[in-house]
C-alpha positions in Angstrom: 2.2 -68.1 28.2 -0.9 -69.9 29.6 -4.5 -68.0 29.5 -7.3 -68.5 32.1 -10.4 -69.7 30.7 -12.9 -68.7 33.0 -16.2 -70.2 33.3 -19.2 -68.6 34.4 -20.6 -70.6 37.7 -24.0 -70.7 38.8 -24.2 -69.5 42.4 -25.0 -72.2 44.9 -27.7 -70.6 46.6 -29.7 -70.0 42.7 -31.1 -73.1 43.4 -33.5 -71.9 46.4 -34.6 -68.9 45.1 -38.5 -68.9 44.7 -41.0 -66.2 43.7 -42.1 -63.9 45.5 -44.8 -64.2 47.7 -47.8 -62.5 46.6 -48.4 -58.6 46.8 -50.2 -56.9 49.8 -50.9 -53.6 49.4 -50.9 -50.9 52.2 -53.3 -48.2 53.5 -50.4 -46.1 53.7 -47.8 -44.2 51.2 -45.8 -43.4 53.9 -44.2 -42.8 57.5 -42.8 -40.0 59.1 -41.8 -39.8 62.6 -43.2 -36.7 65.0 -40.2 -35.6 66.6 -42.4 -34.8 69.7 -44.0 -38.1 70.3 -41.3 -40.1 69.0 -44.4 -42.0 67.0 -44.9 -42.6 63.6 -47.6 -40.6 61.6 -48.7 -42.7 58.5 -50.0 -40.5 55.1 -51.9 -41.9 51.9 -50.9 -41.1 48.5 -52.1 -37.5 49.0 -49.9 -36.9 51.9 -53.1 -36.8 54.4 -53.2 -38.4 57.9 -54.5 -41.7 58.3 -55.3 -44.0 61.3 -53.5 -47.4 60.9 -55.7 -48.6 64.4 -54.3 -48.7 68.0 -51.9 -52.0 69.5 -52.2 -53.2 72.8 -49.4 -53.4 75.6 -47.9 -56.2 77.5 -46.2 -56.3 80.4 -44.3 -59.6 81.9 -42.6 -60.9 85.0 -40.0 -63.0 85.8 -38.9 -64.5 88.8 -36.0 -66.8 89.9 -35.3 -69.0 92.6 -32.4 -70.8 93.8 -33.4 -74.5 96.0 -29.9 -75.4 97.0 -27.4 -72.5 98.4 -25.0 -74.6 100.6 -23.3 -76.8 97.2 -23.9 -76.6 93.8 -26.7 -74.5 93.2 -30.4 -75.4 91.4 -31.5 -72.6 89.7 -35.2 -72.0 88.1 -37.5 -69.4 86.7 -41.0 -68.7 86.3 -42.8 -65.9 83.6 -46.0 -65.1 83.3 -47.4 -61.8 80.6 -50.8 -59.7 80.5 -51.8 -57.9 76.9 -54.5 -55.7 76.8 
């Protein structure tokens, strides 16, 4: 009768591991979500309401265009964006 002998392996990826980066710490505890708004309310440690500041929207286009229609096509695009 033969026995295993097993060895304990290192896991490849052991290797890359590196600390963590450091800490940063919140203004918030939490984050609910208003079922009306569909947005998150954020609370500090004593469960009151606190502003976490306003984001801005964007909005983008895109248009093709096609230069060649009667063989093999030559398609492009062009995007542009606006943030407030």
């Amino acid at each position: 009768m033969t026995t295993a002998v097993e060895t304990a392996v290192r896991p490849w990826g052991a290797g890359r591991l590196a600390p963590y980066p450091t800490v940063t710490h919140r203004p918030y505890a939490s984050v609910t979500l208003d079922p009306d708004t569909q947005l998150g309310i954020y609370a500090d440690h004593t469960g009151k309401a606190i502003e976490m500041g306003k984001h801005g929207t964007s909005s983008g286009t895109e248009t093709s265009t096609n230069t060649n229609s009667d063989s093999a096509p030559d398609q492009g695009h062009d995007q542009d964006s606006q943030q407030d």
